[in-house]
Backbone as numpy.savetxt, mean C-alpha at the origin, in Angstrom:
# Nx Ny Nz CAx CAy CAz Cx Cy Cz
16.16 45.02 -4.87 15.20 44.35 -5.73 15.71 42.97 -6.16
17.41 42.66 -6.54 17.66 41.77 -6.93 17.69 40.98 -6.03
18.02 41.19 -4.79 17.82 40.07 -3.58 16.33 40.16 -3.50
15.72 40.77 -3.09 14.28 39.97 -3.20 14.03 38.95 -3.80
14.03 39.04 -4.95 14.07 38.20 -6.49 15.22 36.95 -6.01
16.23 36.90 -5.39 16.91 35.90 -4.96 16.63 35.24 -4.01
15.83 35.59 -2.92 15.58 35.25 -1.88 14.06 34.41 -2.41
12.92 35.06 -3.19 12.21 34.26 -3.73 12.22 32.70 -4.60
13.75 32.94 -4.96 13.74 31.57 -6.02 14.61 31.10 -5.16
15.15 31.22 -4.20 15.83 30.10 -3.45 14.79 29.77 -1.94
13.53 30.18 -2.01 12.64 29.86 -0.80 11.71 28.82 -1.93
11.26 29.19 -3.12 10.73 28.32 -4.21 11.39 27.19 -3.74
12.74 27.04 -4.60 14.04 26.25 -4.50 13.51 24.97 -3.28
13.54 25.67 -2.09 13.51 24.73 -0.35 12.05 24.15 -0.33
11.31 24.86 -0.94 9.44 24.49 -0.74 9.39 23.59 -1.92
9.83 23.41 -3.08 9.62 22.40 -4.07 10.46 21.15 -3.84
11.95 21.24 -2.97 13.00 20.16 -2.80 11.56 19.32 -1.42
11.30 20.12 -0.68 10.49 19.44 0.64 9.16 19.21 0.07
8.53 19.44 -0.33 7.31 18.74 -1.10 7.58 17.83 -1.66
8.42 17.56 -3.12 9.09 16.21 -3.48 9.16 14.77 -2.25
9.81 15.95 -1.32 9.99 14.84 -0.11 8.73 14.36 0.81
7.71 14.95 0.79 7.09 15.19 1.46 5.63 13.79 0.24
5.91 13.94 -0.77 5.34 13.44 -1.55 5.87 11.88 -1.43
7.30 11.45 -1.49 8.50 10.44 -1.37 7.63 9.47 -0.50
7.78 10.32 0.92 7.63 9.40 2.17 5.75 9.35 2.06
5.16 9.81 1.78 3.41 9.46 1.88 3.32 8.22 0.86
3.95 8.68 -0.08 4.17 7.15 -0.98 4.85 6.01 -0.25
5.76 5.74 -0.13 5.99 5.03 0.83 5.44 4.65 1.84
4.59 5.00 2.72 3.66 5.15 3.88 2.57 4.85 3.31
2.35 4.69 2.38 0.81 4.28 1.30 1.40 2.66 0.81
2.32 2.60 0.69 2.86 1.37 0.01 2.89 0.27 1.24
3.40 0.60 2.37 3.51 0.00 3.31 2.21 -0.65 3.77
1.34 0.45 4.21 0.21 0.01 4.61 -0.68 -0.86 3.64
-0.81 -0.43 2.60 -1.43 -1.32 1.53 -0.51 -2.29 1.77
0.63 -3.03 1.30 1.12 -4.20 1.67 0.66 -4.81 3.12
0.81 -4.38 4.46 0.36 -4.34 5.84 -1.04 -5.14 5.41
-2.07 -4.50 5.27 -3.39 -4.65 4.90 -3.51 -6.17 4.42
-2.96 -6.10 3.01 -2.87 -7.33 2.23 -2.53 -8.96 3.06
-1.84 -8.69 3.92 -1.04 -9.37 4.52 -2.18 -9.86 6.00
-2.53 -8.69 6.19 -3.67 -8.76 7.51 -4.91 -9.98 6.86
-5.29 -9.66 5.58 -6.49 -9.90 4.62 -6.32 -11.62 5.12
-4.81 -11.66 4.21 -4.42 -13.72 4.29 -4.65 -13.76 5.64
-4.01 -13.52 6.77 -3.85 -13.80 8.26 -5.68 -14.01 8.71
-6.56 -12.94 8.17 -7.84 -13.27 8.54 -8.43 -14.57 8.02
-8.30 -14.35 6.63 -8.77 -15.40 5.83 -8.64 -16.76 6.66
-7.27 -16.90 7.11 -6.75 -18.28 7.80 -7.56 -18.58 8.70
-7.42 -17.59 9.75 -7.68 -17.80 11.02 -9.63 -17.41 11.08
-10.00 -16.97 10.50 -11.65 -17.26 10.08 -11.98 -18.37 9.63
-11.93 -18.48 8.54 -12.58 -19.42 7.62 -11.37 -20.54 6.80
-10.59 -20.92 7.20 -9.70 -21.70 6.62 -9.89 -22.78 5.97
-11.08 -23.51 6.14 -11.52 -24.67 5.50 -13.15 -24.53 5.45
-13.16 -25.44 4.12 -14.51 -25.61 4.17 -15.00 -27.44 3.81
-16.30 -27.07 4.63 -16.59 -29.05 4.58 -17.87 -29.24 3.33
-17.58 -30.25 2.37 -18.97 -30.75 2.16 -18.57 -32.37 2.56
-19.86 -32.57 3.73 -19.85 -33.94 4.27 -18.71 -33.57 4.81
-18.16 -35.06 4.73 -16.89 -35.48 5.53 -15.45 -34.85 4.93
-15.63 -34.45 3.68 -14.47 -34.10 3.02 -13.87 -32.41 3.10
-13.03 -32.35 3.57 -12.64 -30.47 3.46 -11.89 -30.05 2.55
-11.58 -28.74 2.47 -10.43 -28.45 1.50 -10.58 -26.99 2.25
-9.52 -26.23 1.36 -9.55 -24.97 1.57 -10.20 -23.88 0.91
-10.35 -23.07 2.00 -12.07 -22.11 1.65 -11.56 -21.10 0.71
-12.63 -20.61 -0.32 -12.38 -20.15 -1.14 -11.61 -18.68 -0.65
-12.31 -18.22 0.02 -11.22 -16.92 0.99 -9.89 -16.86 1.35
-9.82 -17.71 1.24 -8.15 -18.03 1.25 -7.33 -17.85 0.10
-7.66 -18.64 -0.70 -7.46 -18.19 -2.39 -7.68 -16.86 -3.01
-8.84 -16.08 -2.28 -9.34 -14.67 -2.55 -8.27 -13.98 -2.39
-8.08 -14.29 -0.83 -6.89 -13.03 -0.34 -5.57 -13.14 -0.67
-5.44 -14.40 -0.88 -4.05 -13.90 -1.62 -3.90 -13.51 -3.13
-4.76 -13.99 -3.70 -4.78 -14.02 -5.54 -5.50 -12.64 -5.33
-6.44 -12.28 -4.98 -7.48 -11.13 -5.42 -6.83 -10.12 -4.82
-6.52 -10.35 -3.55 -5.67 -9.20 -2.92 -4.24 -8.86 -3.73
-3.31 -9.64 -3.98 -2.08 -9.86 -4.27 -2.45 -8.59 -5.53
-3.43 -8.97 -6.39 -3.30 -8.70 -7.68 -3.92 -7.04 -7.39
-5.13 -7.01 -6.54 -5.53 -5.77 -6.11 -4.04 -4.56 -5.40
-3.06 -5.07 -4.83 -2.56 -4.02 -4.20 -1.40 -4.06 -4.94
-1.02 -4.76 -5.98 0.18 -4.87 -6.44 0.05 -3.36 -7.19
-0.92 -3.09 -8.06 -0.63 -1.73 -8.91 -0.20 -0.67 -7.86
-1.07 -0.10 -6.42 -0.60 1.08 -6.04 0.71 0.92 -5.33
1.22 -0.33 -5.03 2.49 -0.83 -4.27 3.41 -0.39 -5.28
2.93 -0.75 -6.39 3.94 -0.79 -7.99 4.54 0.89 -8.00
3.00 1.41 -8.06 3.03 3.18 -8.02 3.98 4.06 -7.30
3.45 3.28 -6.36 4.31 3.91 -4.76 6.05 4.29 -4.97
């Protein structure tokens, strides 16, 4: 009976140490990709719409500014989490 009872809290023991872990790396793997993403967002922004004209004069398109400020600020909390 007492090994039963031992064998239960040390299989607990292995299933709660690997879940922790198992929890670790999806966070991580969530952090990554959200950063990844963020990073894809600017690279589009550029290579889409990088400038914008009125008349003769350009500057840079508001999407550009989006993705990094709106994004930056959007993925920073679950990156933070992670």
């Amino acid at each position: 009976m007492e090994n039963e009872v031992h064998i239960k809290q040390h299989a607990d023991t292995i299933f709660q140490r690997m879940r922790v872990e198992d929890f670790r790396s999806h966070d991580r793997m969530f952090a990554i990709l959200m950063t990844v993403q963020w990073l894809a967002a600017i690279v589009v922004a550029v290579f889409i719409s990088p400038r914008t004209w009125a008349g003769a004069m350009s500057d840079t398109h508001l999407h550009v500014y989006a993705a990094i400020g709106l994004g930056g600020f959007v993925t920073a909390l679950p990156v933070g989490l992670a």
